[in-house]
C-alpha positions in Angstrom: 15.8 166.8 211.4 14.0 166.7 208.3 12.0 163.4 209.1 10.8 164.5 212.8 9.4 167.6 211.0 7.9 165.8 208.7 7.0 163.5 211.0 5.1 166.4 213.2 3.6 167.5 210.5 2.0 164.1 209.5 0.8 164.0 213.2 -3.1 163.9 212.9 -3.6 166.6 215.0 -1.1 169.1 213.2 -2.4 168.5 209.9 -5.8 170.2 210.2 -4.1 173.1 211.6 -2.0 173.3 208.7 -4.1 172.9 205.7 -6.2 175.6 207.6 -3.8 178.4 207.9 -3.8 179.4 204.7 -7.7 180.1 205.1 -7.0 181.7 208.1 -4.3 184.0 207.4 -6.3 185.4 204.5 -10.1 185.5 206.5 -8.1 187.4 209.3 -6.6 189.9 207.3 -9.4 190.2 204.5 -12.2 190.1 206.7 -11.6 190.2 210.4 -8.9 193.3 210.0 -11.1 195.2 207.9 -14.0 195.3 210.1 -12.1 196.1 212.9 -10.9 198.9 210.9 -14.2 200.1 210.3 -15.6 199.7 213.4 -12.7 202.0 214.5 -13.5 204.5 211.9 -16.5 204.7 212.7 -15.8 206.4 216.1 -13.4 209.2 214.4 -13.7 211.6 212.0 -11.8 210.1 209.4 -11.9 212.3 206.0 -7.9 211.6 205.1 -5.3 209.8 206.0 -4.1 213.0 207.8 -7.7 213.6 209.5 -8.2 210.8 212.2 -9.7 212.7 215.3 -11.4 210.8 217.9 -15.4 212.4 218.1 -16.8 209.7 219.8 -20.4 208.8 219.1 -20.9 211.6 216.8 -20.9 210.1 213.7 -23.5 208.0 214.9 -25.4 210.6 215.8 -24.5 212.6 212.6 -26.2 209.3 210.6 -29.8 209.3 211.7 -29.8 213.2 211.7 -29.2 212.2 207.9 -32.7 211.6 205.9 -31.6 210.5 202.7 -30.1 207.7 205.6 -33.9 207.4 206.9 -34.9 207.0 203.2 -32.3 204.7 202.1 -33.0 202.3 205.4 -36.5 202.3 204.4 -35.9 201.6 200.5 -33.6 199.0 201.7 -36.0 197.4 204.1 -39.1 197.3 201.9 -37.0 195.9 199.0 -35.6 193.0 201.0 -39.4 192.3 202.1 -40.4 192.6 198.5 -37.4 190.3 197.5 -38.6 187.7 200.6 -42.5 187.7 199.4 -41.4 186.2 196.0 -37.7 184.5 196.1 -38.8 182.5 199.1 -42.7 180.8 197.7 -42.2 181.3 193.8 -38.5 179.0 194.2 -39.9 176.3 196.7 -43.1 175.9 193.8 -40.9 175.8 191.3 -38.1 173.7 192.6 -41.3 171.0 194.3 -43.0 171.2 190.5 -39.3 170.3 188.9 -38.5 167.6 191.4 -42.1 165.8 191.3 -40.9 164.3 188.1 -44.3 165.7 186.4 -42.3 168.4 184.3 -40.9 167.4 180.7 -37.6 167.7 180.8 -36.9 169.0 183.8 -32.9 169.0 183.6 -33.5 171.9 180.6 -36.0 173.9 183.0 -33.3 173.8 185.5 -30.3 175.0 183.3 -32.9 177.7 181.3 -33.8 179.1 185.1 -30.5 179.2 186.4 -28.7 180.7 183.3 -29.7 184.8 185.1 -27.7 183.9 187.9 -24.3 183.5 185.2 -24.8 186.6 183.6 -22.8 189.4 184.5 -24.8 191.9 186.7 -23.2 195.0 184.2 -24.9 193.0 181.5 -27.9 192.5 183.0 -28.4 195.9 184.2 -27.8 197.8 180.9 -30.3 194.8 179.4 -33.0 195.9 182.1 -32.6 199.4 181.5 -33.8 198.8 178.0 -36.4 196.4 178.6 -38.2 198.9 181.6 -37.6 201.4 179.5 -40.5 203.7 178.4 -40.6 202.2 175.0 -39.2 198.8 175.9 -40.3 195.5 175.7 -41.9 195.3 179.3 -44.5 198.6 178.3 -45.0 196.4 175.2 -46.1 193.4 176.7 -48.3 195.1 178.8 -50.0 197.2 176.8 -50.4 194.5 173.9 -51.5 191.7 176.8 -53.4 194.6 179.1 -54.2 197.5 177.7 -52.2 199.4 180.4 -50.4 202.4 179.3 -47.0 202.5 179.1 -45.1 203.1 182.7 -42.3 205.3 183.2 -40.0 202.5 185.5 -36.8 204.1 185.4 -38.3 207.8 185.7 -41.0 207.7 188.5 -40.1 207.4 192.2 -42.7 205.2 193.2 -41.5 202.5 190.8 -37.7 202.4 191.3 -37.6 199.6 193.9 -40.4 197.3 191.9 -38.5 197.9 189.2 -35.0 196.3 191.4 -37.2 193.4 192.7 -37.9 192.7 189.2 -34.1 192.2 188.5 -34.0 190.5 191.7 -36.7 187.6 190.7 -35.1 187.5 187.5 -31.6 187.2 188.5 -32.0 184.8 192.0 -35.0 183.0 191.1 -32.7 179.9 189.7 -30.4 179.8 192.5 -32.7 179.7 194.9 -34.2 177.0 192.9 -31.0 174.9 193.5 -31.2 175.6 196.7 -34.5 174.3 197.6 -33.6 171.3 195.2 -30.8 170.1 197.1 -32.9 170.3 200.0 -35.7 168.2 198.3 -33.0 165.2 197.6 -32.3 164.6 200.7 -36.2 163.6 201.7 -37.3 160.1 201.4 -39.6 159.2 198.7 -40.8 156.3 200.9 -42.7 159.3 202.8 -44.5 160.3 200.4 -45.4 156.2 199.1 -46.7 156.4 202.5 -48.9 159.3 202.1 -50.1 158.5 199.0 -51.2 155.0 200.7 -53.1 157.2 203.4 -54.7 158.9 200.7 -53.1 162.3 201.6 -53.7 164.9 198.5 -50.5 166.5 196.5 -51.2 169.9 198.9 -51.5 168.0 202.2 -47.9 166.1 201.0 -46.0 169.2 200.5 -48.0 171.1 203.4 -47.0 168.3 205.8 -43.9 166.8 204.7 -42.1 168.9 202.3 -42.2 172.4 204.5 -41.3 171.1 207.7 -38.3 169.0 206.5 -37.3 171.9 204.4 -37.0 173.7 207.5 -32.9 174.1 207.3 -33.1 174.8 203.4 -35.5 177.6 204.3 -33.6 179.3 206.7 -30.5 179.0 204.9 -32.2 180.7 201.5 -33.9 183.7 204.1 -30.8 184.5 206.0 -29.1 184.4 202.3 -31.9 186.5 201.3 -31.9 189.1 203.9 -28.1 189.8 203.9 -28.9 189.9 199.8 -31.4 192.6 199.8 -30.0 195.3 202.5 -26.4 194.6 201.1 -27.4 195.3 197.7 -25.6 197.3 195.6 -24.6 197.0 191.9 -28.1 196.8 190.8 -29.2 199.9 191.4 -26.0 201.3 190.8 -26.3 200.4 187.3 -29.9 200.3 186.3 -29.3 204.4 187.4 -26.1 205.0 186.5 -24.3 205.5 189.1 -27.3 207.8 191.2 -30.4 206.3 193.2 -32.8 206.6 190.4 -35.6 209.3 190.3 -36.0 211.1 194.0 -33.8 208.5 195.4 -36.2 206.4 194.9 -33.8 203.1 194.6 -31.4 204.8 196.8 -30.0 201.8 198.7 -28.0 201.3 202.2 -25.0 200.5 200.7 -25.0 203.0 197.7 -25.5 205.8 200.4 -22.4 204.2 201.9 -20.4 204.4 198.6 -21.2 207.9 197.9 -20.5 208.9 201.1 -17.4 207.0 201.2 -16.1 207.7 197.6 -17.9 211.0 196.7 -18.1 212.9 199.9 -14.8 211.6 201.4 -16.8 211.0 204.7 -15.0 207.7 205.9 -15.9 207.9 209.7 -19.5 208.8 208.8 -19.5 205.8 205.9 -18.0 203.2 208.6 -20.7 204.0 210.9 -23.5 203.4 208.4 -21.1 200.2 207.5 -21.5 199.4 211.3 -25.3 200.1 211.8 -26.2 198.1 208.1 -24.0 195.3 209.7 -25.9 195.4 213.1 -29.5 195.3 211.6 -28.9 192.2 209.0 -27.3 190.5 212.2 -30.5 191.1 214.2 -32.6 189.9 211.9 -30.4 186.5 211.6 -31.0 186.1 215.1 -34.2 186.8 214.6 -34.8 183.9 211.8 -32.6 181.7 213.7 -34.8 181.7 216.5 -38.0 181.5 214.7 -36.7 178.4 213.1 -35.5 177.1 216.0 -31.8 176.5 215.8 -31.3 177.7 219.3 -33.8 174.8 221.3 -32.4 172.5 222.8 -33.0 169.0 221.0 -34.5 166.1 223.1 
């Protein structure tokens, strides 16, 4: 008996199946239960585990009656636009400037750059709330370099999300380095022997044959990016302690969802922002996926 089990489970097509259970048993109930859940939630007027009345689309409705919702979507979007202006161009540069062999040392450019991305995000906040403070070293440098007087970053409104996209560029800048490295391997040097034979110029090279065959790194590092920025949390949770900085200024989707989760005991109303969040950074996958054309058909 024992050998004809063994025997099935040696069978090439049973052996897929089971080193992938395991994966699957944990994705289902991890992952696939828990947005079920909250998609359920989100249609009752869940406040307890005694309080689970059906109310249909109210909470929905309840959401975008909400404007520290309308503020915190906006916040959201424009960081994870601001985020996308400098972690998609200021990577690829860098990650084209390390690979064309012209950097000294390249290897310890690498490791310095990527070194944000290992530090613990509690770390790095409470570091960030001392260097933007009004006093710290980023005033400093600007008034020293500048002449600018010093800026309030953690006190004024207007400066709470410039202030995140700055711990943003520090913090992801490296890894999306890597990624846009890995990317770069896998082109052929014998295209750009070519060019150089045709007498093609270092912008022409990377305009015509390093963007277009970076295509799949690029929309790997946006979708990335997007999800990133309007699921972003601890950041702003700990540059401000806990709040949304000044005039919820750096109030973020998913803090709002916290708070209302954790502080206001709203869970129906929480699982419907959860549900709407969800929606929007899957529309604007779509979105990139058909821009880069993953969904043509290939000749």
């Amino acid at each position: 008996m024992l050998s004809s089990i063994a025997a099935i489970l040696n069978h090439k097509k049973v052996v897929p199946v089971v080193f992938l259970t395991p994966f699957m048993v944990v994705f289902l109930i991890f992952k696939v239960y828990p947005v079920i859940l909250a998609v359920i939630m989100s249609f009752q007027n869940f406040q307890g585990v005694q309080s689970q009345e059906w109310v249909g689309l109210t909470n929905y409705q309840n959401v975008f009656n909400l404007v520290r919702f309308n503020q915190a979507l906006a916040n959201t979007t424009i960081y994870t636009i601001g985020t996308l202006l400098i972690l998609i161009p200021l990577p690829l540069v860098l990650a084209v400037l390390l690979d064309s062999g012209r950097v000294v040392q390249s290897t310890v450019f690498r490791t310095l750059i990527f070194l944000p991305a290992l530090t613990s995000l509690v770390v790095a906040g409470t570091v960030f709330r001392l260097i933007l403070a009004e006093d710290g070293f980023l005033n400093l440098f600007l008034t020293s370099l500048f002449g600018v007087q010093p800026l309030r970053w953690l006190e004024v409104s207007d400066l709470a999300l410039p202030s995140l996209i700055l711990v943003a560029t520090w913090r992801w800048t490296g890894i999306n380095i890597l990624y846009f490295n890995s990317g770069l391997v896998n082109i052929s040097k014998d295209l750009y022997e070519a060019a150089v034979i045709d007498g093609a110029s270092a912008f022409q090279m990377f305009w015509r044959i390093t963007l277009p065959l970076l295509r799949p790194t690029t929309l790997f590092v946006v979708v990335l990016s997007i999800i990133g920025g309007y699921q972003v949390f601890v950041e702003p949770f700990i540059l401000y302690t806990g709040g949304g900085g000044p005039g919820d200024g750096g109030l973020t989707m998913a803090l709002l969802i916290y708070r209302t989760a954790f502080t206001s005991f709203n869970f129906g109303t929480a699982a419907a922002m959860g549900v709407i969040l969800a929606a929007i950074i899957f529309v604007f996958s779509l979105i990139q996926f058909r821009y880069f054309g993953v969904f043509s058909k290939e000749d």
